[in-house]
N, CA, C and O atoms as CSV, one atom per row, in Angstrom:
chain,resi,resn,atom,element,x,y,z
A,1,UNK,N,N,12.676,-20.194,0.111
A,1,UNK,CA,C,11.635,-19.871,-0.838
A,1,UNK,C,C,11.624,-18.366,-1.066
A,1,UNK,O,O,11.753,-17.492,-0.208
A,2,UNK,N,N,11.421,-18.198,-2.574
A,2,UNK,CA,C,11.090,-16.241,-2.824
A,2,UNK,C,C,9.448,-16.383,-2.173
A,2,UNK,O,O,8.598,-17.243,-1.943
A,3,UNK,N,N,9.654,-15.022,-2.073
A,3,UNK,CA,C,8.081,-14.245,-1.353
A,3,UNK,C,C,8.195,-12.979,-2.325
A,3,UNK,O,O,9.227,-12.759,-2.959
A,4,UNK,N,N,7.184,-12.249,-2.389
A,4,UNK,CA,C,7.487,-11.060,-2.704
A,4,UNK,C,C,6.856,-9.932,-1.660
A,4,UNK,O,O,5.798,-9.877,-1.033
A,5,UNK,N,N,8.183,-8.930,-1.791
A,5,UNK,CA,C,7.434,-7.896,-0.625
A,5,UNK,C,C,6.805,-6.370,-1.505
A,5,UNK,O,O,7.456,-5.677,-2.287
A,6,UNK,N,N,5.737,-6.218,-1.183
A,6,UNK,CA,C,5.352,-4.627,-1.590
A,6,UNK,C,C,5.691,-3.160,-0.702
A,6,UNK,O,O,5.394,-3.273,0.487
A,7,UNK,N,N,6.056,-2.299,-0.950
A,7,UNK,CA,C,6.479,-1.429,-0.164
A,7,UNK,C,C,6.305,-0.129,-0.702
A,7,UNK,O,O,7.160,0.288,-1.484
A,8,UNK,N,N,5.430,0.505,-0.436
A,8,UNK,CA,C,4.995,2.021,-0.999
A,8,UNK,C,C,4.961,1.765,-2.579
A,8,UNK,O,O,4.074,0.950,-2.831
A,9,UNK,N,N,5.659,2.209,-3.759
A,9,UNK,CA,C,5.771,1.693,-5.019
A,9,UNK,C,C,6.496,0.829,-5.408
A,9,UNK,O,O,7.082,0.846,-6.490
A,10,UNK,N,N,6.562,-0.194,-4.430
A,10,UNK,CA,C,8.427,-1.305,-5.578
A,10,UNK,C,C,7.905,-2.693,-4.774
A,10,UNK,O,O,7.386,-2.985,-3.697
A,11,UNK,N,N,8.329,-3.287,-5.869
A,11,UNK,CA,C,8.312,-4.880,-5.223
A,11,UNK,C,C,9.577,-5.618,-5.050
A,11,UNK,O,O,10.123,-5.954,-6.101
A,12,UNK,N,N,10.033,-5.873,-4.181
A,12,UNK,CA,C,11.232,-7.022,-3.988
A,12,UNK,C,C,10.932,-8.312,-3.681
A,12,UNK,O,O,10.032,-8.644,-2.909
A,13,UNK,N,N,11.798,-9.189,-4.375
A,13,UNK,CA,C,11.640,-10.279,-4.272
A,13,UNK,C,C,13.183,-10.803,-3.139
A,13,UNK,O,O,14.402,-10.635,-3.095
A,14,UNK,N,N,12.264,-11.387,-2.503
A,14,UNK,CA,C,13.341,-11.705,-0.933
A,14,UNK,C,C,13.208,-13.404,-0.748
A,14,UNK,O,O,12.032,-13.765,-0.784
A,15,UNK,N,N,14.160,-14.473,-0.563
A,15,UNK,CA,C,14.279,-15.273,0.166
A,15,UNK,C,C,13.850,-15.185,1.828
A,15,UNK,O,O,14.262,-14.435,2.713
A,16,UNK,N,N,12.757,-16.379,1.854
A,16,UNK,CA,C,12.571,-16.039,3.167
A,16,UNK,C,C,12.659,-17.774,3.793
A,16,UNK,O,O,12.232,-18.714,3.123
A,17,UNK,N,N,13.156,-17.910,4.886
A,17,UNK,CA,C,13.086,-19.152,6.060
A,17,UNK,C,C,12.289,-19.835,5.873
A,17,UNK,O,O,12.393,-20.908,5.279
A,18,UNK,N,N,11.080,-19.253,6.450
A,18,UNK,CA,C,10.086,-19.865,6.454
A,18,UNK,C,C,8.840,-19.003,6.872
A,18,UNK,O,O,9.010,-17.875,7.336
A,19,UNK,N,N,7.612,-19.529,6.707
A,19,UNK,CA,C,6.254,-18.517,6.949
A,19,UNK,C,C,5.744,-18.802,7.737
A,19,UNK,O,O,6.255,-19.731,8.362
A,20,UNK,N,N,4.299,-18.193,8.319
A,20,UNK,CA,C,3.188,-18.563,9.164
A,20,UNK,C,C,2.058,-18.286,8.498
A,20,UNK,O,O,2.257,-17.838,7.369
A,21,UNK,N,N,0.726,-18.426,8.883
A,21,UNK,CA,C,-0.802,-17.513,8.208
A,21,UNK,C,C,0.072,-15.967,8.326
A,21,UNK,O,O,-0.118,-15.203,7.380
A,22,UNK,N,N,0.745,-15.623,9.124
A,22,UNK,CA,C,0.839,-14.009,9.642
A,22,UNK,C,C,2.209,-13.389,9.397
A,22,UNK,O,O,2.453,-12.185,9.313
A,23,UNK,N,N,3.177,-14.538,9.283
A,23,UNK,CA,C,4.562,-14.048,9.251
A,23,UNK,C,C,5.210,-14.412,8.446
A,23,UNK,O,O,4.691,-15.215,7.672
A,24,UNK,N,N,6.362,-14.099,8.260
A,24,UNK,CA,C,7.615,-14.558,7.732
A,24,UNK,C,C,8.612,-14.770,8.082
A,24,UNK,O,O,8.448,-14.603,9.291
A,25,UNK,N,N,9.758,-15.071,7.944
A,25,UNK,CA,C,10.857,-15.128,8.728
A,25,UNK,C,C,11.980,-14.729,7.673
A,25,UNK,O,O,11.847,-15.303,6.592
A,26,UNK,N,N,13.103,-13.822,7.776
A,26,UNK,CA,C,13.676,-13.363,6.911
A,26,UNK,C,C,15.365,-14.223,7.366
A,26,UNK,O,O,15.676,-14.276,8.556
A,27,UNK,N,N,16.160,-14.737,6.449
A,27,UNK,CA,C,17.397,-15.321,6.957
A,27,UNK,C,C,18.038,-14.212,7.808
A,27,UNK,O,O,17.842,-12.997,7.771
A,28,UNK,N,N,18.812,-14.904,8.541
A,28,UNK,CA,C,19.974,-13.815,9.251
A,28,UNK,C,C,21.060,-13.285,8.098
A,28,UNK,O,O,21.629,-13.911,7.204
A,29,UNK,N,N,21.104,-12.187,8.398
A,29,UNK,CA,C,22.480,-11.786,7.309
A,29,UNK,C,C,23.252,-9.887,8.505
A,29,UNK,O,O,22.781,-9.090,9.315
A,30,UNK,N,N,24.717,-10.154,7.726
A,30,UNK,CA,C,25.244,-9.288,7.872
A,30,UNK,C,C,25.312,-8.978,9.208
A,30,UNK,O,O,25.426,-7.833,9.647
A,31,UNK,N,N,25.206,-10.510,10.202
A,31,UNK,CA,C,25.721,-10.366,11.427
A,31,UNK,C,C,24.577,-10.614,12.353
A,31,UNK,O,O,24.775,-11.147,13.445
A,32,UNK,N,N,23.446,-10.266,11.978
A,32,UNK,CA,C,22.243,-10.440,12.490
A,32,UNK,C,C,21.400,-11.344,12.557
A,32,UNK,O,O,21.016,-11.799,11.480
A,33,UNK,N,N,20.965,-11.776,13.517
A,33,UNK,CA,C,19.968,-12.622,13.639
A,33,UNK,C,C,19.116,-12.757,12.497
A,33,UNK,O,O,19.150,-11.847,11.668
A,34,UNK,N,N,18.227,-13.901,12.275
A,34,UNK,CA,C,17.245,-14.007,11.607
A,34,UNK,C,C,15.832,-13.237,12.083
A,34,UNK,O,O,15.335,-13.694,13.112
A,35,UNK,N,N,15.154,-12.152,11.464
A,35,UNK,CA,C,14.325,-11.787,11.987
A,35,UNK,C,C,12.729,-11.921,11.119
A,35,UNK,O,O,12.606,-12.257,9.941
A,36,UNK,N,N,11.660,-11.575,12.025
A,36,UNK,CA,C,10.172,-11.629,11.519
A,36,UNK,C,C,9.343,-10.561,10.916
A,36,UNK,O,O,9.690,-9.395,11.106
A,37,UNK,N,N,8.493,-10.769,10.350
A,37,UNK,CA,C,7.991,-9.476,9.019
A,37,UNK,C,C,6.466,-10.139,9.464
A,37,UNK,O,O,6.143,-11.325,9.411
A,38,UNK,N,N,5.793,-9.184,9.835
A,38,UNK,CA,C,4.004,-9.305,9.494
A,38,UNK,C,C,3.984,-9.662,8.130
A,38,UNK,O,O,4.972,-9.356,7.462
A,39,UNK,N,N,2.856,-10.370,7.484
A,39,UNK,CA,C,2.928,-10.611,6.040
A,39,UNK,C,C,2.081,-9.055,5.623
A,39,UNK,O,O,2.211,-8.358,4.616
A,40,UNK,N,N,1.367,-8.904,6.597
A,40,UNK,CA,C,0.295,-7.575,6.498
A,40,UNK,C,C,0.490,-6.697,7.544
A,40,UNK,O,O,0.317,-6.888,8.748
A,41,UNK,N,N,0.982,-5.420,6.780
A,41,UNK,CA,C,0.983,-4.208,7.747
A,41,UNK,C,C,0.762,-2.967,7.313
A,41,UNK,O,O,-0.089,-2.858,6.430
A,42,UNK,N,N,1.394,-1.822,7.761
A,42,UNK,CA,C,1.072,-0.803,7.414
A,42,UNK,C,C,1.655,-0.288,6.275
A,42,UNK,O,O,1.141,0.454,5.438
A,43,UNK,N,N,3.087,-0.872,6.323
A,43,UNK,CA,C,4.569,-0.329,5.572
A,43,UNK,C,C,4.843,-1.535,4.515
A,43,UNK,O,O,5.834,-1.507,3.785
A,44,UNK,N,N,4.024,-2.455,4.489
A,44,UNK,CA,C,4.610,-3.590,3.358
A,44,UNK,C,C,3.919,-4.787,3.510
A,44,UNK,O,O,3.747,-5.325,4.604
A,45,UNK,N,N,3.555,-5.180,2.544
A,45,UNK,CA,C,2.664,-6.533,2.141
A,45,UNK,C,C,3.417,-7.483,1.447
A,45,UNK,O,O,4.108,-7.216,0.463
A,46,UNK,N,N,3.277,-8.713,2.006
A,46,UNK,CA,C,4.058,-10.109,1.820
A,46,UNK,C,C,3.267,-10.840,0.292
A,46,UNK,O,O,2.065,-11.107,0.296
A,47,UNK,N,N,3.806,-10.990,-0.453
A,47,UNK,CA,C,2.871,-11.896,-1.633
A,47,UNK,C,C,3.327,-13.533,-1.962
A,47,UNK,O,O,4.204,-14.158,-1.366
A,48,UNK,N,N,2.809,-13.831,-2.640
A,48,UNK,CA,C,3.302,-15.178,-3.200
A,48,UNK,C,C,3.866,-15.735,-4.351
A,48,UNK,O,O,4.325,-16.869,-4.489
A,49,UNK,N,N,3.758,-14.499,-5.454
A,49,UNK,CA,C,3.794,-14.359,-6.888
A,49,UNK,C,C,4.259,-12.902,-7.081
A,49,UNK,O,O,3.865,-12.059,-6.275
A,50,UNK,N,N,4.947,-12.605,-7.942
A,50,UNK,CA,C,4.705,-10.998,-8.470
A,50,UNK,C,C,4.005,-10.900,-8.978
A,50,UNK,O,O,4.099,-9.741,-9.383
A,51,UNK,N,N,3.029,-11.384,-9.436
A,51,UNK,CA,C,1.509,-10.758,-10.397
A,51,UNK,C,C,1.039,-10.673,-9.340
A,51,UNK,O,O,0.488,-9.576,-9.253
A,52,UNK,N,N,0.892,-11.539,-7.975
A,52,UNK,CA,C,-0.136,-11.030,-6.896
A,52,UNK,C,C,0.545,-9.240,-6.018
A,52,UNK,O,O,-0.060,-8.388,-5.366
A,53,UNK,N,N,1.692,-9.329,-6.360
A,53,UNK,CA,C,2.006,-8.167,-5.830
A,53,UNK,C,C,1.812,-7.328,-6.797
A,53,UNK,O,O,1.378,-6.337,-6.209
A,54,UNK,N,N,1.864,-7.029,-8.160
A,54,UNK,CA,C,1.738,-6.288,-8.882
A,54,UNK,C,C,0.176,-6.107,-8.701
A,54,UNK,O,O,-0.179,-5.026,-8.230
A,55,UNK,N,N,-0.703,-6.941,-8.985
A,55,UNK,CA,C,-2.445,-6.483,-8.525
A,55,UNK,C,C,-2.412,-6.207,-7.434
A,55,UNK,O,O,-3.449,-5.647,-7.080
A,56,UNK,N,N,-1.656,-6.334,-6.636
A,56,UNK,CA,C,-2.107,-5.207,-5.141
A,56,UNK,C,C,-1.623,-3.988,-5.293
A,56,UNK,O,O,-2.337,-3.173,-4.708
A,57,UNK,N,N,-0.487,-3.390,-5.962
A,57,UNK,CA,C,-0.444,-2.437,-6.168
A,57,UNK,C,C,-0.857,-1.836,-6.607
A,57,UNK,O,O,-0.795,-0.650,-6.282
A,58,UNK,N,N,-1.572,-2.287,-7.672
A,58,UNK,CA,C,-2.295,-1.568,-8.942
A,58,UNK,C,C,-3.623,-1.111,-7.944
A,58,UNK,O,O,-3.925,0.072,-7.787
A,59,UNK,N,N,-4.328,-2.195,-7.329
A,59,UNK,CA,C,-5.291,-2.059,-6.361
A,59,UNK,C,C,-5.100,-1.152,-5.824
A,59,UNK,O,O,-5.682,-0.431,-6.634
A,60,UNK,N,N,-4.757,-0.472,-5.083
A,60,UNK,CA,C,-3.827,0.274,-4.205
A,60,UNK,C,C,-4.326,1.554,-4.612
A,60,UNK,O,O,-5.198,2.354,-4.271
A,61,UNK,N,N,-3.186,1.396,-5.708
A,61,UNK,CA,C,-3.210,2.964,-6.768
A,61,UNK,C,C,-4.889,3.131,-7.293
A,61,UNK,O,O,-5.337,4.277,-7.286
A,62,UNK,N,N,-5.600,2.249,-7.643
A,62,UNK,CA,C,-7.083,2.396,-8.327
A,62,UNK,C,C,-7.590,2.942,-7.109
A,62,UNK,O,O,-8.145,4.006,-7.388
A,63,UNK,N,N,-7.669,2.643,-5.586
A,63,UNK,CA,C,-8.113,3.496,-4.830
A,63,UNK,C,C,-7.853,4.477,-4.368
A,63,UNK,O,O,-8.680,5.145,-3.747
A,64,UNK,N,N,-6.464,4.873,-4.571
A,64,UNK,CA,C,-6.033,6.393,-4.019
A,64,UNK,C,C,-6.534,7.102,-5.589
A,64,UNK,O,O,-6.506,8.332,-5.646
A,65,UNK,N,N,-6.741,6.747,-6.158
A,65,UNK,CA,C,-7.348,7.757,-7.528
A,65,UNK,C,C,-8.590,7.852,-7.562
A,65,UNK,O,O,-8.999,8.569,-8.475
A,66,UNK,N,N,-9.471,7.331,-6.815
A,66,UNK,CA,C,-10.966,6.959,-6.714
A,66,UNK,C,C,-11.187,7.937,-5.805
A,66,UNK,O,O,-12.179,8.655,-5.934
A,67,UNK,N,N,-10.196,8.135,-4.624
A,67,UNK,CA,C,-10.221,8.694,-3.319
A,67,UNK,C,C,-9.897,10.462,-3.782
A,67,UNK,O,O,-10.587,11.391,-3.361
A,68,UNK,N,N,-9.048,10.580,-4.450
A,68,UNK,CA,C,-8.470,11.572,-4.700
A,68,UNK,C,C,-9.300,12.664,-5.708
A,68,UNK,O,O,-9.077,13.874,-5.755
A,69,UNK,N,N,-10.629,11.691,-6.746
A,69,UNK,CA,C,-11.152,12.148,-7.585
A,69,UNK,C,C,-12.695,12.819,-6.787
A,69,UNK,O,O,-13.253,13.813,-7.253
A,70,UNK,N,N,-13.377,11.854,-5.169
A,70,UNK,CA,C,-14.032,12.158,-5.027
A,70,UNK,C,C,-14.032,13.506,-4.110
A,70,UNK,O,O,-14.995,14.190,-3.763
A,71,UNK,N,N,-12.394,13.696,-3.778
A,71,UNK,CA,C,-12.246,14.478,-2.701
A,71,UNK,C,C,-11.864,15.990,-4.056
A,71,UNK,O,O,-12.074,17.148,-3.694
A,72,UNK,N,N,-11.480,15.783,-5.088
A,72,UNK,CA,C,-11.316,17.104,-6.426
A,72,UNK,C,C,-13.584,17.202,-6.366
A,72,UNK,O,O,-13.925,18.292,-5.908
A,73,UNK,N,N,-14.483,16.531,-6.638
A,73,UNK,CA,C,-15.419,16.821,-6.667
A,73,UNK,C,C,-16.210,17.656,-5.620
A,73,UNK,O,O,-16.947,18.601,-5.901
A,74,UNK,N,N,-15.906,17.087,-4.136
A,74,UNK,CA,C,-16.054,17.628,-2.922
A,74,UNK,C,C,-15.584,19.218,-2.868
A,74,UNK,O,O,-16.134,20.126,-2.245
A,75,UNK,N,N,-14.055,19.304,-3.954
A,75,UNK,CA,C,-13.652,20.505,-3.573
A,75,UNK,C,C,-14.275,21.703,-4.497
A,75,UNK,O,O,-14.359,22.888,-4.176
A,76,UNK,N,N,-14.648,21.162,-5.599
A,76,UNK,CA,C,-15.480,21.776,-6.589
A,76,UNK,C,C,-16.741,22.225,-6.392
A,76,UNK,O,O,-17.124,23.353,-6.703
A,77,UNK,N,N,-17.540,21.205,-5.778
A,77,UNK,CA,C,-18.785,21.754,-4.437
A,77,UNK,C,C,-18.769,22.526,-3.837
A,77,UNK,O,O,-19.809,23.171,-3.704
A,78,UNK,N,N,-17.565,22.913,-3.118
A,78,UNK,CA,C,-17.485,23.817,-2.182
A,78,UNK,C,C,-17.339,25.505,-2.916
A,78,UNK,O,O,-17.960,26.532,-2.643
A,79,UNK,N,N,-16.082,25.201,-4.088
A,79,UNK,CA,C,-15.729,26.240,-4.486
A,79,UNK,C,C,-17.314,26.954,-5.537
A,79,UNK,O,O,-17.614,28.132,-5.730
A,80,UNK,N,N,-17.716,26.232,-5.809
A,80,UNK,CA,C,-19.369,26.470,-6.527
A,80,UNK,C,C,-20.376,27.478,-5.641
A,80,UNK,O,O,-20.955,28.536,-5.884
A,81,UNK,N,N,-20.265,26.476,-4.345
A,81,UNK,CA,C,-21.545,27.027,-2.979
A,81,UNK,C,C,-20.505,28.670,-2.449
A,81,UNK,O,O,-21.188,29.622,-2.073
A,82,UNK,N,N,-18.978,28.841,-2.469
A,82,UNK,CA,C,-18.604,30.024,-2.239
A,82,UNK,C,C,-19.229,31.546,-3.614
A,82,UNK,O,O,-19.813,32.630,-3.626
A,83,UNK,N,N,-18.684,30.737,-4.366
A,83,UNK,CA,C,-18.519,31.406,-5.636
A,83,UNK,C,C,-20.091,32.316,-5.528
A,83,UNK,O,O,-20.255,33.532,-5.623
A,84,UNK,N,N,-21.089,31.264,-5.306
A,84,UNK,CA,C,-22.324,31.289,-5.237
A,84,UNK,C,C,-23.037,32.298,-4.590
A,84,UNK,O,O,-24.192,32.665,-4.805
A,85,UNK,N,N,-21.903,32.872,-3.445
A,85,UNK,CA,C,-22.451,33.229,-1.861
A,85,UNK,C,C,-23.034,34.935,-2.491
A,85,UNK,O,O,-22.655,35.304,-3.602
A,86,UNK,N,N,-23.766,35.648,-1.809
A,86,UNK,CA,C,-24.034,36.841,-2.178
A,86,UNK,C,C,-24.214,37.436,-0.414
A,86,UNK,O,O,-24.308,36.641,0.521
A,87,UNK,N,N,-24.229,38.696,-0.267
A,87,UNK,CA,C,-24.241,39.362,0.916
A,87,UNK,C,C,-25.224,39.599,1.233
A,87,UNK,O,O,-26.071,40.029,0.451
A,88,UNK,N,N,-25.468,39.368,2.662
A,88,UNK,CA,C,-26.428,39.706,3.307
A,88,UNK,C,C,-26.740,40.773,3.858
A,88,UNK,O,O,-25.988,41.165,4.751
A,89,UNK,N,N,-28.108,41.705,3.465
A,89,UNK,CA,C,-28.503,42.615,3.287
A,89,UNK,C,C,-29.639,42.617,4.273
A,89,UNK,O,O,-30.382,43.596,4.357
């Protein structure tokens, strides 16, 4: 069966063995054993569809821009309250 895997920006679509709730199992190739993949980790997310991998990415990206916009406001705060500062006399 295809799965699809997500991985920082790219999706591949991989034949896999077989699954669990948690795993996968990837065929043996190129000499090697057949080995296992978390479906969920740090470095790559297992899907079922490419539209479900494509909305997780997109997901993904909508929060590092959410994250990134509140931390440009935070920095604008700061640079305001400096700008602001006057000497103490």
């Amino acid at each position: 069966m295809i799965k699809y895997r997500t991985r920082f920006d790219k999706i591949e679509a991989l034949e896999v063995d077989r699954e669990t709730d948690k795993q996968v199992v990837l065929p043996a190739r190129n000499g090697f054993r057949s080995s296992r993949e978390n479906k969920v980790s740090d470095w790559s997310n297992w899907h079922d569809t490419w539209e479900a991998a494509h909305s997780f990415l997109i997901a993904e990206a909508e929060r590092d821009v959410a994250s990134l916009r509140m931390r440009l406001e935070q920095a604008k705060g700061k640079l305001g309250n400096i700008k602001g500062m006057r000497p103490n006399v």
